[in-house]
C-alpha positions as CSV (number, residue, x, y, z in Angstrom):
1,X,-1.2,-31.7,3.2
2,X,-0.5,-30.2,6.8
3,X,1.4,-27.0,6.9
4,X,0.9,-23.3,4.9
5,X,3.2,-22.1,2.3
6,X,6.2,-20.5,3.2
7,X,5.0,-16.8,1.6
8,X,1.3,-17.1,3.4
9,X,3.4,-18.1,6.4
10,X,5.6,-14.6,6.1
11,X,2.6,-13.0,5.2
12,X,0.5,-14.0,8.2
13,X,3.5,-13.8,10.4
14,X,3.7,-9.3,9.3
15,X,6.7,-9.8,7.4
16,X,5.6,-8.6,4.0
17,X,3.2,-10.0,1.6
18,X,2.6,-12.5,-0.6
19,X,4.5,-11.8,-3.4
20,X,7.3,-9.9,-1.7
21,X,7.9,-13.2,0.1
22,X,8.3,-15.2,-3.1
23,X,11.0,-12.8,-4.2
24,X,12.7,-12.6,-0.6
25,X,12.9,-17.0,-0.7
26,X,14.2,-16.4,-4.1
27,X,16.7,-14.1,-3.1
28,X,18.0,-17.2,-0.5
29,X,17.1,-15.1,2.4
30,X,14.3,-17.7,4.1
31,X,16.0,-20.7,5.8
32,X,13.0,-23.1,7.4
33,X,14.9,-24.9,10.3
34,X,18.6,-24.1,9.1
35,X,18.3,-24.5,5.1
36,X,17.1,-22.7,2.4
37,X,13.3,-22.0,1.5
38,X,12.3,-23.1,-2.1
39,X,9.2,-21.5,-3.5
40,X,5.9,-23.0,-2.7
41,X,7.3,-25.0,0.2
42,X,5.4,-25.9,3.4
43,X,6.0,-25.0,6.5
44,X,4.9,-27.6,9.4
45,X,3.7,-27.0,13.2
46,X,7.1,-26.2,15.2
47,X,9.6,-25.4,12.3
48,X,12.2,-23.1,12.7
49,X,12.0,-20.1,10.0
50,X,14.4,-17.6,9.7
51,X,14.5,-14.3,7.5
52,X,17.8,-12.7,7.2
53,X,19.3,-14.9,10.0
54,X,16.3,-13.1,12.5
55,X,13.8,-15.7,13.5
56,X,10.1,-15.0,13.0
57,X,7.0,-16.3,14.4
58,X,3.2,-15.4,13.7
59,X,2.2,-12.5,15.7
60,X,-1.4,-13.2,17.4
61,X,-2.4,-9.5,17.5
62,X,-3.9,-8.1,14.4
63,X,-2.6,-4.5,13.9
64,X,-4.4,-1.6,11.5
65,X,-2.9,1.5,11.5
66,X,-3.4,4.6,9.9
67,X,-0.5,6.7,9.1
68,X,-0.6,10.7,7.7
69,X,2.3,10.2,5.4
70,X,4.8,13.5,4.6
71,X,6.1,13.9,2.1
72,X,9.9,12.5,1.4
73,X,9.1,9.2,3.0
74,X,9.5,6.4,1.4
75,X,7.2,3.3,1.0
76,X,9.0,0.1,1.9
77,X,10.8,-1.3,4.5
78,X,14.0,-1.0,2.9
79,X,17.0,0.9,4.1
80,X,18.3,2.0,0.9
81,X,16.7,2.5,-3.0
82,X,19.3,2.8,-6.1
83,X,22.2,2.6,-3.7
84,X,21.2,5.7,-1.7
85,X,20.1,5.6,1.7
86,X,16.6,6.2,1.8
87,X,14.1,7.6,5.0
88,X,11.6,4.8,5.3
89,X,8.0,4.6,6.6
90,X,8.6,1.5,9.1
91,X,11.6,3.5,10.8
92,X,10.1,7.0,10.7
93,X,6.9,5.2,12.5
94,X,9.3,2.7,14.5
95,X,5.8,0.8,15.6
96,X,7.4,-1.6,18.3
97,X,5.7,-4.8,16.5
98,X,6.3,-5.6,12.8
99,X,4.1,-4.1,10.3
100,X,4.2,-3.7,6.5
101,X,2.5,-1.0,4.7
102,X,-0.4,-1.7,2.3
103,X,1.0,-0.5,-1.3
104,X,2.8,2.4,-1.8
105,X,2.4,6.2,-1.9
106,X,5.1,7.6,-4.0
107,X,7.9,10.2,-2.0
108,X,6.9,13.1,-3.7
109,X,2.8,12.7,-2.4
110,X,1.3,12.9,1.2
111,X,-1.4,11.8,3.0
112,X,-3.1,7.7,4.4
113,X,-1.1,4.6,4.6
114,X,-2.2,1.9,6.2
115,X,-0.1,-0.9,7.9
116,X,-0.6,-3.9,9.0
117,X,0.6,-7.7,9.7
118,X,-2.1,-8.9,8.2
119,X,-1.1,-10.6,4.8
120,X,-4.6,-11.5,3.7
121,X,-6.0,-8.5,4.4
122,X,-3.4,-6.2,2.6
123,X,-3.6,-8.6,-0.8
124,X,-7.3,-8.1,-1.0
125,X,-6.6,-4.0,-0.7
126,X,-4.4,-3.6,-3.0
127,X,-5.6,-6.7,-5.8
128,X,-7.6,-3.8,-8.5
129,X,-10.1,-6.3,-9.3
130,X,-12.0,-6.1,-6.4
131,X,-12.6,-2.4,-6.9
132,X,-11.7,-0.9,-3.5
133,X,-12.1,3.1,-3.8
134,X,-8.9,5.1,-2.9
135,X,-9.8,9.5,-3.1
136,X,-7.1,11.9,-3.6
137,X,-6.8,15.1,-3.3
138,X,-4.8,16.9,-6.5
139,X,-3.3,20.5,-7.0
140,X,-2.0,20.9,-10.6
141,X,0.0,23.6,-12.3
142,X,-2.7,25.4,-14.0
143,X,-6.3,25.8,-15.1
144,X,-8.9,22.9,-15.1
145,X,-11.7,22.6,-18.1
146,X,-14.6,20.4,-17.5
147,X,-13.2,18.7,-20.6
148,X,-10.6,17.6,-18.6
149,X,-12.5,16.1,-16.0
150,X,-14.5,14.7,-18.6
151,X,-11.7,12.6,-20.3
152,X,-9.5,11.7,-17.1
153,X,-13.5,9.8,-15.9
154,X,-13.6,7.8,-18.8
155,X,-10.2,6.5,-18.8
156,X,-6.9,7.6,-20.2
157,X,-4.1,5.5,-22.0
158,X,-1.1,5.1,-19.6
159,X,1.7,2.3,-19.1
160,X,0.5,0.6,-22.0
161,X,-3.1,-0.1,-20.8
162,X,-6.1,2.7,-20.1
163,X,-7.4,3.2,-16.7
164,X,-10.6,2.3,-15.5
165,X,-13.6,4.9,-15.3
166,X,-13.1,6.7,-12.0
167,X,-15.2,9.6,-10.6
168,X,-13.7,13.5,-11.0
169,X,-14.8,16.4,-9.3
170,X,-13.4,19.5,-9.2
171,X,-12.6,21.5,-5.5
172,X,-11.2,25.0,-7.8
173,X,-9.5,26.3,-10.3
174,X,-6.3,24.0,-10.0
175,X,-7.8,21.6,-7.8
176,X,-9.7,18.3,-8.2
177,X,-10.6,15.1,-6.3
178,X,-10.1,11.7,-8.0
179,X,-11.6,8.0,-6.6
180,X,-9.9,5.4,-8.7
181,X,-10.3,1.7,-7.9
182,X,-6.4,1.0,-9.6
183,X,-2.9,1.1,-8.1
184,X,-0.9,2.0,-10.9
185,X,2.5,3.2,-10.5
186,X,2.2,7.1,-10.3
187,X,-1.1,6.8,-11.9
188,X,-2.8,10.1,-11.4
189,X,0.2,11.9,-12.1
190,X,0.6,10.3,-15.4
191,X,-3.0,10.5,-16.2
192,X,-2.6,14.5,-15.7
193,X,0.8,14.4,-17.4
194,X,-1.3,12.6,-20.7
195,X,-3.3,16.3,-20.7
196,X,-0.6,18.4,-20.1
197,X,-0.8,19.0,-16.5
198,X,1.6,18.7,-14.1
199,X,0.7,17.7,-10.5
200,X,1.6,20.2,-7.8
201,X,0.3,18.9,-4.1
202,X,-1.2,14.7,-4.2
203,X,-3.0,14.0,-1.0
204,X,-4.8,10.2,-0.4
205,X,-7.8,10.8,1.8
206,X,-9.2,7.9,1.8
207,X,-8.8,4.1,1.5
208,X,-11.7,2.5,1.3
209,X,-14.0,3.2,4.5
210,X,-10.4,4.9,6.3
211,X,-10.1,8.7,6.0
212,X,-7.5,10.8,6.8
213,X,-10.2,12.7,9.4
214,X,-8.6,13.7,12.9
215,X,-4.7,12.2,11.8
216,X,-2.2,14.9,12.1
217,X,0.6,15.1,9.4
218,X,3.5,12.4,10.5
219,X,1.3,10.5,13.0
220,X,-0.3,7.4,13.1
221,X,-3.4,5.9,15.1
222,X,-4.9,2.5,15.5
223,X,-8.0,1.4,13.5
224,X,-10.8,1.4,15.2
225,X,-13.4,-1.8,16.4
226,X,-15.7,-0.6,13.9
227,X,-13.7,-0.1,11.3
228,X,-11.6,-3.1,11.3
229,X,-15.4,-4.6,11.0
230,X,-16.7,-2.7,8.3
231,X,-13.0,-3.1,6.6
232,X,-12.9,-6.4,6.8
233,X,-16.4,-7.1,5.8
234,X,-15.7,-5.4,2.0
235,X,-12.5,-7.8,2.2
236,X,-15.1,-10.7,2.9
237,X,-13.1,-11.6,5.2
């Protein structure tokens, strides 16, 4: 059959991904040439496609960025969470094409986002069963043990499931880094909360083979040739 699906096609096109855009045609808020989307439709060479009454086309440039996050920014490219008006990462970068970010990095934590339009790419990142490494940087409230470090590697029992074996080191006293291969929500924070630790400073380093090296807090950059090749070869892309 000729055509992509309607949530590849927002995907592609740098509207969100995959799954966002089955909610969104859901919601009723995808016409394709006037009417409503229905899920799993196809769209065809030279249909109309609207989201939120704004047209949208697919966007030939692929953009990578990689954004220092503050604190207090939120996630999503929503205006408003709960009913209370919310300081988003799209608008606080207010990149002049459209870009989503890859997963989330919860307000209260700092450090790399990427964004991007591509929808491909950004599903593979964030799926946990291919394993991609994301390191953190964590300050909690008071002494680490070994034991600690110990248990949190193997796995611990959060959200009704256990974590996967990750790798622990400690920087000090109240410090550690953490490379977990998951994406659950608030996941190192809960693992420390399991122990009775409470998490004082979160910082993501790294995603993958993208570091936070040479990015200034509240500034983004483009990726570079290399890494978009080295990125996109873990994808298998």
């Amino acid at each position: 059959m000729d055509g992509i699906r309607i949530n590849k096609f927002l995907s592609e096109a740098g509207v969100c991904s995959r799954r966002e855009g089955d909610r969104i045609i859901e919601a009723g808020r995808v016409t394709i040439d006037g009417r409503p989307a229905t899920a799993g439709e196809r769209v065809l060479p030279g249909q109309s496609i609207e989201v939120d009454g704004k047209k949208v086309s697919k966007e030939e440039e692929e953009i990578f960025l990689a954004f220092y996050k503050p604190k207090g920014i939120v996630c999503t490219t929503a205006q408003e969470e709960n009913g209370e008006k919310i300081q988003n990462v799209i608008d606080y970068i207010a990149y002049p094409k459209r870009i989503y970010p890859v997963g989330r990095l919860d307000q209260a934590s700092e450090g790399l986002l990427l964004l991007t339009n591509q929808g491909e790419a950004m599903e593979k990142i964030l799926r946990s069963r291919y394993g991609h490494e994301k390191e953190y940087y964590v300050c909690v409230d008071h002494k680490i043990t070994e034991d600690l470090l110990q248990k949190m590697a193997k796995g611990v029992p959060i959200l009704n499931t256990v974590t996967k074996p990750c790798k622990v080191w400690k920087e000090d006293e109240t410090s550690f880094h953490i490379i977990i291969t998951q994406g659950l929500n608030r996941q190192i924070r809960r693992m420390c909360e399991y122990f009775g630790y409470r998490v004082t400073h979160l910082r993501r380093d790294r995603v993958m083979n993208i570091t936070l090296k040479g990015l200034k807090k509240g500034r983004y950059r483009h990726l570079t040739e290399q890494e978009i090749i080295e990125l996109k070869k873990e994808l298998e892309l």
